[in-house]
SERO-4910 file (N, C-alpha, C, O; in steps of 0.05 Angstrom, whole numbers):
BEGIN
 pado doro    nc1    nc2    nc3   cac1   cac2   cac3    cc1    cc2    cc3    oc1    oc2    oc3
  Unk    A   2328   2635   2217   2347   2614   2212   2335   2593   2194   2313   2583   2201
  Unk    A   2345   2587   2176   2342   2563   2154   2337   2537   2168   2355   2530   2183
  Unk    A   2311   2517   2164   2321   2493   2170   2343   2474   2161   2351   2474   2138
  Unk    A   2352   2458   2179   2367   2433   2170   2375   2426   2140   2383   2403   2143
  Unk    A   2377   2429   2124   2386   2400   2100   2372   2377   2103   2369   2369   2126
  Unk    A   2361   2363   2082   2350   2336   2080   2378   2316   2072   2387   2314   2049
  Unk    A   2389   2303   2092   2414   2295   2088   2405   2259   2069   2391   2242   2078
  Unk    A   2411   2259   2058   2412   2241   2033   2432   2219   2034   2452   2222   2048
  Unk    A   2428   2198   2022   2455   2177   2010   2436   2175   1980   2416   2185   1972
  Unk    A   2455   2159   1972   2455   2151   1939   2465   2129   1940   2488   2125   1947
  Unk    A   2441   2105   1932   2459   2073   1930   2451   2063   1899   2427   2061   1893
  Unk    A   2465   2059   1888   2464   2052   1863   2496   2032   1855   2516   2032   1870
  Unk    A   2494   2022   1840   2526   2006   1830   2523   2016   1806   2528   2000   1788
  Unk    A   2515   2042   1799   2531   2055   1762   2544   2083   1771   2535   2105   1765
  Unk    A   2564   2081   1785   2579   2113   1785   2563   2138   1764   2555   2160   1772
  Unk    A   2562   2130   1736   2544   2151   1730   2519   2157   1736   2510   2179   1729
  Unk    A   2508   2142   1748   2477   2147   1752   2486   2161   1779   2475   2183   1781
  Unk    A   2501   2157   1798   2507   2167   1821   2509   2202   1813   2498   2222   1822
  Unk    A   2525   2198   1797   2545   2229   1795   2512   2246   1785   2503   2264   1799
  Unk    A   2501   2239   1764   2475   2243   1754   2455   2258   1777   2447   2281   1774
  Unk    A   2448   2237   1806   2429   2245   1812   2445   2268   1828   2433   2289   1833
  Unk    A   2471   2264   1836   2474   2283   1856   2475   2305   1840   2475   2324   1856
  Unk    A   2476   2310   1826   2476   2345   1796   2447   2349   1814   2445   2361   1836
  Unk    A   2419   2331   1797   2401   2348   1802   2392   2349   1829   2372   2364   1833
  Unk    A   2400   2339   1847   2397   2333   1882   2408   2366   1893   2400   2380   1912
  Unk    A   2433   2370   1868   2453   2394   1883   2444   2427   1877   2453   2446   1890
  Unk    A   2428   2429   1857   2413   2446   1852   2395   2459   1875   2390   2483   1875
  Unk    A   2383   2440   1898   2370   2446   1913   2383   2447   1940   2393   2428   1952
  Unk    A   2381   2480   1948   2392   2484   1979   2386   2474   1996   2400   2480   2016
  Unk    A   2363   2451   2000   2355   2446   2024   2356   2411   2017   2342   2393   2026
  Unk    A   2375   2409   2001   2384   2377   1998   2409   2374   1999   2423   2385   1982
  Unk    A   2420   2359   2019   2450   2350   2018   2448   2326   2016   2430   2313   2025
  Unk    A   2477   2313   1998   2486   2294   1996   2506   2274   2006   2526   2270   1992
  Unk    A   2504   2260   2028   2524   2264   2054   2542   2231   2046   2558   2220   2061
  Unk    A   2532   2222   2022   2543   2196   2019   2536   2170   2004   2514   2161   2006
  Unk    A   2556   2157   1990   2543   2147   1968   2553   2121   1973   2574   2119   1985
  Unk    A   2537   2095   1961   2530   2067   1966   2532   2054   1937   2512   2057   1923
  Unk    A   2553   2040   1926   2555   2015   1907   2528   1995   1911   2510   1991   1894
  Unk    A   2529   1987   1931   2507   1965   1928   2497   1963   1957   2505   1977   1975
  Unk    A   2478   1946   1959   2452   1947   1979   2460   1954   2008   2449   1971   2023
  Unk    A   2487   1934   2013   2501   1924   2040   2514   1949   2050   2512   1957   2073
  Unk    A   2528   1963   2029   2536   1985   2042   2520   2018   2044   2528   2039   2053
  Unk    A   2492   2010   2031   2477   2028   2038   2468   2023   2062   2464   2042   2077
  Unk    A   2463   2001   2070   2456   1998   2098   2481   2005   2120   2476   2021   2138
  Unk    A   2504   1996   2117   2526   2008   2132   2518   2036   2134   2510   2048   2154
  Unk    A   2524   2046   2103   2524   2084   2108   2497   2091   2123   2501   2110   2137
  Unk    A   2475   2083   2126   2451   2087   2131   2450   2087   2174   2439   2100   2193
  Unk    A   2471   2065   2170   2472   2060   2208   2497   2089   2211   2492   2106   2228
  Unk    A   2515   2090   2198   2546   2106   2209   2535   2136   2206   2540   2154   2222
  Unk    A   2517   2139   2181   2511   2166   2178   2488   2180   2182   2490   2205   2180
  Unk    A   2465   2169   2187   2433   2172   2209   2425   2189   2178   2420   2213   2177
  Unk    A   2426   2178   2165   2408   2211   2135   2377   2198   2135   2366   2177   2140
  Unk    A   2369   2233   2122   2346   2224   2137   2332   2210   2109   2309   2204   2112
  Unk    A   2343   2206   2089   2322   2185   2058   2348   2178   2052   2370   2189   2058
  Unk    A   2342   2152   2036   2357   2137   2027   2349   2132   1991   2326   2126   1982
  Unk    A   2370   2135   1977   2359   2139   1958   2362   2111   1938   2382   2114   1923
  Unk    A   2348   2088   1934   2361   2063   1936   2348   2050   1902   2324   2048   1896
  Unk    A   2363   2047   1891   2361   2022   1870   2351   2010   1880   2341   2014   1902
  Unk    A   2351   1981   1859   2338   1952   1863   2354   1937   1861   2361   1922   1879
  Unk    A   2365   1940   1832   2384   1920   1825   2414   1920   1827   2427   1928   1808
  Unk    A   2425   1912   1847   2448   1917   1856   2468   1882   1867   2459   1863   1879
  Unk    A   2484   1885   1860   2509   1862   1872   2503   1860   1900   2491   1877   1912
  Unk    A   2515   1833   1913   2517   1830   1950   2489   1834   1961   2479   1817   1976
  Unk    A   2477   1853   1954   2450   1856   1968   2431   1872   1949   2443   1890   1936
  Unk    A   2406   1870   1944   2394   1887   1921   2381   1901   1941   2383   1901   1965
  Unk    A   2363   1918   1921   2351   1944   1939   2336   1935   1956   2339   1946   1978
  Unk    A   2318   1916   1955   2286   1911   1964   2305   1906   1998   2305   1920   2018
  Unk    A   2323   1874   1990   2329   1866   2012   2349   1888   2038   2353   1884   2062
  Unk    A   2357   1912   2022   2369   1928   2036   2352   1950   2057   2359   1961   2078
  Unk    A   2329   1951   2042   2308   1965   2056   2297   1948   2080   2295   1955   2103
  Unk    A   2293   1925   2069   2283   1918   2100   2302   1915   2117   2294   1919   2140
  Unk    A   2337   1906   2114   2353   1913   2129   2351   1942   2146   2354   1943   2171
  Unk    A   2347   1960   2134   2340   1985   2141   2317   1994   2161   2315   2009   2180
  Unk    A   2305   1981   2151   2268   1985   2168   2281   1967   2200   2287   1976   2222
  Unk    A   2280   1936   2188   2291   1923   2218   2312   1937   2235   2300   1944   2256
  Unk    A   2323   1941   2236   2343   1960   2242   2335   1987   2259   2348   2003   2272
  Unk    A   2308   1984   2254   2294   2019   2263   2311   2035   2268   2316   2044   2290
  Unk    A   2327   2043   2237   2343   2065   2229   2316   2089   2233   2292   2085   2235
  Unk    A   2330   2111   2234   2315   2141   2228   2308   2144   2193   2288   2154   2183
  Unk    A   2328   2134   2179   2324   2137   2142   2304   2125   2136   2301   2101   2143
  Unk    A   2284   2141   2121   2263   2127   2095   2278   2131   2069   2293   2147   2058
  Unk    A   2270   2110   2065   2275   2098   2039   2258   2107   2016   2234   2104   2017
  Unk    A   2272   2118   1993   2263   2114   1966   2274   2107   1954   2298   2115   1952
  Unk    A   2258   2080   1931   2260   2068   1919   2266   2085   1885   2249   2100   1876
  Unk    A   2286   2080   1872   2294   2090   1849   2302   2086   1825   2324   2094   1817
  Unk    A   2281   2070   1805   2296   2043   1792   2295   2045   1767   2303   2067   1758
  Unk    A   2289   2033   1755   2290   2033   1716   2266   2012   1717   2254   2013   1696
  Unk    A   2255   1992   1734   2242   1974   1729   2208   1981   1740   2202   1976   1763
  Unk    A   2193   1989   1725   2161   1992   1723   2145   1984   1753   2158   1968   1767
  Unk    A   2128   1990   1761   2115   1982   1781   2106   1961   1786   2105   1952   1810
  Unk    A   2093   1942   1757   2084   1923   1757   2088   1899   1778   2072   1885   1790
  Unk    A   2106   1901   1776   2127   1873   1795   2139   1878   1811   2151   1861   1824
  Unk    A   2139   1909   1816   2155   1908   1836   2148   1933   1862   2164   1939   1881
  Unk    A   2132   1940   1859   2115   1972   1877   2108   1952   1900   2118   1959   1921
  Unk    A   2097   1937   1900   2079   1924   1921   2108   1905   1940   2110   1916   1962
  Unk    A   2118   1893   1938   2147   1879   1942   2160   1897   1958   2170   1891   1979
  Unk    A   2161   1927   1946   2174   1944   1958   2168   1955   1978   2181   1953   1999
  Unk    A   2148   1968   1974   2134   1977   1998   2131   1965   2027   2135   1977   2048
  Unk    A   2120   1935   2021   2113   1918   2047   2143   1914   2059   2151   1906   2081
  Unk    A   2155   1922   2041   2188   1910   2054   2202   1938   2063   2226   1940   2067
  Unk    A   2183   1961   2066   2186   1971   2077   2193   2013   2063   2200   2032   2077
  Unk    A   2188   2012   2039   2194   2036   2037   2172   2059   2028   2152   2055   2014
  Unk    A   2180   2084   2039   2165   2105   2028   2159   2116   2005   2145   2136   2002
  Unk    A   2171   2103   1987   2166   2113   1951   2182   2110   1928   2206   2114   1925
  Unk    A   2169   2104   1915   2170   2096   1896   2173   2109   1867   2152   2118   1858
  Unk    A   2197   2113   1850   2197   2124   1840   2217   2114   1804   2239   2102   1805
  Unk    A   2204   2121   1780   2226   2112   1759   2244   2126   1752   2239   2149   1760
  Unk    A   2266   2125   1740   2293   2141   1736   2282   2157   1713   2290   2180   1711
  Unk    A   2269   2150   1698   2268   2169   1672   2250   2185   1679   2243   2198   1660
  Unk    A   2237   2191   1705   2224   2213   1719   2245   2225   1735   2238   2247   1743
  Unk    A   2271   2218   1745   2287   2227   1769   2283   2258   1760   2269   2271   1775
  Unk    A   2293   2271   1735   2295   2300   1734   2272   2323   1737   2269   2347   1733
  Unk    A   2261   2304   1743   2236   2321   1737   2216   2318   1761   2194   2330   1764
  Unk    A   2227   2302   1778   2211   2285   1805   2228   2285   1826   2220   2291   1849
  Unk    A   2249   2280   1821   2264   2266   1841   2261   2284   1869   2260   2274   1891
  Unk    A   2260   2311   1865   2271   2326   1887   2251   2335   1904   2255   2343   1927
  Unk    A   2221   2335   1890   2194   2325   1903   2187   2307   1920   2170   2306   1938
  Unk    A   2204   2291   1910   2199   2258   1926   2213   2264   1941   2202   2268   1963
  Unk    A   2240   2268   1941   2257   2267   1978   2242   2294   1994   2247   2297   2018
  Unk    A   2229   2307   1984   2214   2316   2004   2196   2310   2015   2192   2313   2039
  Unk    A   2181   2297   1996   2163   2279   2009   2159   2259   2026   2141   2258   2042
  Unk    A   2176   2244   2023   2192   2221   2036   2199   2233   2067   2189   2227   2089
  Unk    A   2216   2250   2060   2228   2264   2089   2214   2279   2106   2223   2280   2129
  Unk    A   2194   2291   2101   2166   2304   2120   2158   2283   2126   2156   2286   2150
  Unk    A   2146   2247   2116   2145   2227   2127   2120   2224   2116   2103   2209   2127
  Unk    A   2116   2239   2091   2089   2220   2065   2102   2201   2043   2123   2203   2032
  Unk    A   2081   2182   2040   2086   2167   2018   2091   2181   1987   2079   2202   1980
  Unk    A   2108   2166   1970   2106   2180   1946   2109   2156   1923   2126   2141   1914
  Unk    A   2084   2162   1920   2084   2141   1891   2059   2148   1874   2038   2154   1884
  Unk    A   2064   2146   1844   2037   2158   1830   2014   2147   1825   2008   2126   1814
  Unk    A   2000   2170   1837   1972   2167   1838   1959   2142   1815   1936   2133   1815
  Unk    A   1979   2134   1799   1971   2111   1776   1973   2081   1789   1962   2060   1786
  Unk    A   1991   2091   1802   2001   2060   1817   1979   2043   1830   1982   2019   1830
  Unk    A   1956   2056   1841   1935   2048   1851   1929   2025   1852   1925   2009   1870
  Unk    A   1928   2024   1822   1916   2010   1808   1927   1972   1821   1918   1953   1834
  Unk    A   1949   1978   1809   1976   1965   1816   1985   1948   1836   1996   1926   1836
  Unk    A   1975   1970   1862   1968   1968   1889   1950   1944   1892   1952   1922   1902
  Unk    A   1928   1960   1878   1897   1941   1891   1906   1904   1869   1895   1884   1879
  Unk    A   1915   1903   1855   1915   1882   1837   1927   1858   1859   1918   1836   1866
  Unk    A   1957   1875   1869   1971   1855   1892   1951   1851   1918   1955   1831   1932
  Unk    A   1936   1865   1922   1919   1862   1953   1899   1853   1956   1888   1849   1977
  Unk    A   1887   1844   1928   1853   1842   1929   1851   1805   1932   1830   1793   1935
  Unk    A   1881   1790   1930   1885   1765   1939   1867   1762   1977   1848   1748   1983
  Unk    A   1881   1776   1992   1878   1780   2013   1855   1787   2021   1842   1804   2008
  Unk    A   1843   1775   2045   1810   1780   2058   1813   1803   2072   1825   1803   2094
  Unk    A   1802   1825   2064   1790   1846   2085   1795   1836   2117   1784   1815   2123
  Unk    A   1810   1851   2140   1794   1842   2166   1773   1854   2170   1770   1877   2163
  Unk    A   1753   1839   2181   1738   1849   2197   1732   1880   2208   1724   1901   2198
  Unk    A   1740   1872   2231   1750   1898   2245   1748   1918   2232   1730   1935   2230
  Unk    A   1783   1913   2216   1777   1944   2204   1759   1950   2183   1754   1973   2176
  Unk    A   1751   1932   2174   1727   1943   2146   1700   1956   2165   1689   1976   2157
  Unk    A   1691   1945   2187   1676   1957   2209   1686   1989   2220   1673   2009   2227
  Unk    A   1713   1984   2218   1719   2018   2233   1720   2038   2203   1720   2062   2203
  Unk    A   1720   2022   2177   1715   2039   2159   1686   2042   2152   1677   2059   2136
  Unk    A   1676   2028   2162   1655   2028   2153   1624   2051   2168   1600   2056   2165
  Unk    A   1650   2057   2188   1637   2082   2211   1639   2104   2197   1617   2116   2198
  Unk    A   1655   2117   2183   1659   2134   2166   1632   2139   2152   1613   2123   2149
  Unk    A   1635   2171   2143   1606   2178   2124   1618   2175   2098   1642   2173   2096
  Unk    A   1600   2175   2076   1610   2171   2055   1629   2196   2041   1644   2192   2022
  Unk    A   1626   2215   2051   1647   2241   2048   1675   2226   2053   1691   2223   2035
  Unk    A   1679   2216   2083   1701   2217   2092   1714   2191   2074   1735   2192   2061
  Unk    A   1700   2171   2075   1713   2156   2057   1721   2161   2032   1739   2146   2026
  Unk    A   1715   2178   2013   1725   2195   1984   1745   2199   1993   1763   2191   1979
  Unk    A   1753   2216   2023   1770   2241   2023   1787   2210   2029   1802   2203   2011
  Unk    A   1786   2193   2053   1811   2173   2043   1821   2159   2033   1844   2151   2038
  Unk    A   1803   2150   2009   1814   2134   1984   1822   2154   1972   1846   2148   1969
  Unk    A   1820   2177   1961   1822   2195   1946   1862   2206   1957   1879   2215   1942
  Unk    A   1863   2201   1982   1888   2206   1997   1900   2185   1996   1924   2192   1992
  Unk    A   1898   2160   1998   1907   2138   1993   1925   2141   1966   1947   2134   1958
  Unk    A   1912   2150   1959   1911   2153   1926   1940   2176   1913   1951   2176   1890
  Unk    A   1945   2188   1929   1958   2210   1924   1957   2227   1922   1978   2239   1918
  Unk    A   1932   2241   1924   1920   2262   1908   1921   2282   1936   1914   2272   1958
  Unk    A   1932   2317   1935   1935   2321   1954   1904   2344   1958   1884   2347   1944
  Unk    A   1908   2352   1976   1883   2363   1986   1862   2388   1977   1839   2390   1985
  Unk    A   1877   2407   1958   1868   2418   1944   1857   2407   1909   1845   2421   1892
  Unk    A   1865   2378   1907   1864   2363   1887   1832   2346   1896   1812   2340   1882
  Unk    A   1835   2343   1913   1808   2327   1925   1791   2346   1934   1767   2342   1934
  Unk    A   1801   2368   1941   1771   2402   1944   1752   2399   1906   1729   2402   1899
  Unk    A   1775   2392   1894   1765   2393   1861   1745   2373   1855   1723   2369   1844
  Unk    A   1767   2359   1870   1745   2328   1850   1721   2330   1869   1700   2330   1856
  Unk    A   1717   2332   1895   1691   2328   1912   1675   2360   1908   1653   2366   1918
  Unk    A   1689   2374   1894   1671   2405   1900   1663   2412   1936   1643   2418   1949
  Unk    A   1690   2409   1939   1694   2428   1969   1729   2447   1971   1750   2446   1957
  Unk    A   1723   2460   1991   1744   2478   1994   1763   2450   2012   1756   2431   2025
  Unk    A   1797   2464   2004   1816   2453   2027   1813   2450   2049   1813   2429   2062
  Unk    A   1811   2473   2055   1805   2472   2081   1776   2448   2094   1776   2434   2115
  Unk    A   1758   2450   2075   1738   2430   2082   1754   2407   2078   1741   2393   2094
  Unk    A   1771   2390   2069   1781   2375   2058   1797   2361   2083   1798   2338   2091
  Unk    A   1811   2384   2093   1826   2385   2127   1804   2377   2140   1809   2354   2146
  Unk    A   1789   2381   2145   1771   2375   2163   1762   2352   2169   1759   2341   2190
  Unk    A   1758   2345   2142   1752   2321   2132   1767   2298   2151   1756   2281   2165
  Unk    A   1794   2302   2145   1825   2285   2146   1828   2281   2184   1834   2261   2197
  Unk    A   1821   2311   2192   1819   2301   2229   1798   2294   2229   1813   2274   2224
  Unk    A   1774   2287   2229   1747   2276   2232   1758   2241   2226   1747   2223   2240
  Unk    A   1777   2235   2206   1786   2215   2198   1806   2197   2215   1809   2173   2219
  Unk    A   1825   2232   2223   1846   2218   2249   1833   2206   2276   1842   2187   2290
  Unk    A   1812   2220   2280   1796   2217   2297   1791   2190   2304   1801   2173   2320
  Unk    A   1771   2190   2284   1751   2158   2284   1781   2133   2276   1781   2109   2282
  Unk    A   1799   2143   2265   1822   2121   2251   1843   2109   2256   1850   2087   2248
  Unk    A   1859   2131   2275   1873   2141   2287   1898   2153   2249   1917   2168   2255
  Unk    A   1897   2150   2234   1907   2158   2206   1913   2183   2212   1895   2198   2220
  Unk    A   1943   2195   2210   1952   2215   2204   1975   2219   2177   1975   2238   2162
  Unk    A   1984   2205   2176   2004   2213   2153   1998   2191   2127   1992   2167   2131
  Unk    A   2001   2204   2102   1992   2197   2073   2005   2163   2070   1994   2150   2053
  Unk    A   2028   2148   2085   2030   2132   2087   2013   2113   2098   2007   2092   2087
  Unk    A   2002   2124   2131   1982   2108   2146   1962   2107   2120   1962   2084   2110
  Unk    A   1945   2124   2105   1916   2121   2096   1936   2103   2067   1935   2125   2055
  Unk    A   1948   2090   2053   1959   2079   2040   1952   2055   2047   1936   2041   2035
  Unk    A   1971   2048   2080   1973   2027   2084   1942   2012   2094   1938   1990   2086
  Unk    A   1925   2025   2108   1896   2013   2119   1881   2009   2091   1868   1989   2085
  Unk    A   1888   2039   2067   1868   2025   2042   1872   1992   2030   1855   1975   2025
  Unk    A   1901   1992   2029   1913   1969   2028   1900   1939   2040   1894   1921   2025
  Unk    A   1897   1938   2070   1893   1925   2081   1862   1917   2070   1858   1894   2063
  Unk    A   1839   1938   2070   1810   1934   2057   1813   1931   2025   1790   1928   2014
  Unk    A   1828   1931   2011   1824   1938   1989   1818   1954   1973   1813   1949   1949
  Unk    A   1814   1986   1987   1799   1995   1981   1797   2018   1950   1782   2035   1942
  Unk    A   1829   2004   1940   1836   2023   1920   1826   2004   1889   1833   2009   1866
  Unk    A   1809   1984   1899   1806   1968   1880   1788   1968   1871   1783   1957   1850
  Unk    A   1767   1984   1887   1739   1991   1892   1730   2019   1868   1708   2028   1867
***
């Protein structure tokens, strides 16, 4: 038996961009599209009435824009993660997004070619945003003091394990980091529970959010 459908909304205020993503959304059997959102307020409505499991959300929108709809969403401790889907660059706006609550990040003039990667991604419950963004990342965070604490519980780590979670932080998935460190995947796995272990870090979001906190993507 087939799993589930990744049940979807679409919030945007351009009917064509709507009609657009749902073409290349509909191509894929294991994506449904259960409902579509003009602007922020009523993605959050559809988001409570219809439990989907990603939200597929603009920014710039009438009544409510994206950012502030997501955290409507997050507070709410809806079941939907959110991806972010915009025309507007990372620069200004990746870091805003995220803390306010969403799983990824993504530009429209990539949707055809990305888009349907990302709601998978999103919906297994990893972050998705490119490995460039890092950069981006560390620029907004390096304001902020390291705690303590955790730069101590990172600092328990061997220097292997730390590669393998900046390197994950980062985006890069695990046969991508066997390359860059000259180890097998599987060594790479190993790596990642040795990590859950000492970290408690399991999903590509958690090692995002702790690099975040140390800075460590700045490094």
């Amino acid at each position: 038996m087939s799993a589930d459908p990744i049940r979807v909304i679409l919030a945007d205020d351009h009917a064509v961009v709507r009609a657009g993503l749902r073409a290349v959304l509909g191509a894929s059997p294991d994506i449904e599209v259960i409902g579509e959102a003009s602007d922020g307020a009523e993605a959050v409505e559809l988001a409570e009435r219809l439990d989907p499991d990603v939200v597929i959300m603009d920014l710039t929108m009438d009544r409510m824009d994206g950012t502030a709809a997501t955290r409507e969403i997050i507070a709410k401790h809806l079941r939907a993660r959110v991806l972010v889907l915009t025309m507007h660059s990372e620069e200004d706006y990746l870091l805003p997004v995220l803390e306010a609550g969403a799983a990824g990040y993504l530009m429209k003039n990539a949707a055809d070619r990305e888009l349907v990667d990302a709601v998978r991604t999103v919906a297994r419950g990893d972050m998705f945003i490119r490995p460039s963004a890092a950069r981006i990342l560390a620029q907004g965070i390096t304001k902020k003091d390291p705690l303590n604490a955790e730069r101590a519980r990172f600092e328990r780590l061997t220097d292997r394990e730390q590669n393998v979670l900046r390197l994950t932080a980062q985006g890069y998935s695990a046969p991508e980091i066997g390359e860059r460190l000259f180890i097998s995947p599987k060594t790479v796995d190993t790596y990642k529970q040795r990590i859950g272990d000492k970290l408690g870090l399991t999903h590509r979001a958690e090692y995002i959010a702790f690099a975040l906190k140390l800075g460590l993507l700045a490094e």
